[in-house]
N, C-alpha and C positions, 0 to 999 in steps of 0.2 A: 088198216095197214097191218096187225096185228094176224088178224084171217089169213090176208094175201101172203105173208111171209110164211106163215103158218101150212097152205097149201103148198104153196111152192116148196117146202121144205120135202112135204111130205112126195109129193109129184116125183122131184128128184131120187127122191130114195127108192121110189117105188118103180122109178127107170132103172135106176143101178141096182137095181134086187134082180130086174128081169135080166137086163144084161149079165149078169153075174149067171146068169140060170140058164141063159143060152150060153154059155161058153162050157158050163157043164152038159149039158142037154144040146146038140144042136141040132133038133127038129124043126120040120116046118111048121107042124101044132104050135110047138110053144113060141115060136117067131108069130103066129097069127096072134096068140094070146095076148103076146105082151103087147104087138102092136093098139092089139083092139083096146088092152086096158088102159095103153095111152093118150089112144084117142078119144074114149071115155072119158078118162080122167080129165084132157084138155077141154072136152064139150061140156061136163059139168062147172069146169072154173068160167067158161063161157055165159052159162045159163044164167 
């Protein structure tokens, strides 16, 4: 439980980092990045 709170914590932050960064930056690059790091990030909590 501890883990799961744990990543999700971090998941979240690491959306609002991206989102914070596309609103400074609004390229298509870093809209693939952040997508790809989120979807990453969902496929590992997955694994």
């Amino acid at each position: 439980m501890l883990w799961f709170f744990a990543f999700t914590t971090l998941g979240i932050a690491i959306f609002a980092f991206f989102l914070a960064l596309r609103k400074f930056f609004a390229l298509p690059l870093l809209q693939l990045l952040s997508g790809g790091a989120v979807l990453g990030l969902c496929g590992l909590l997955a694994a």
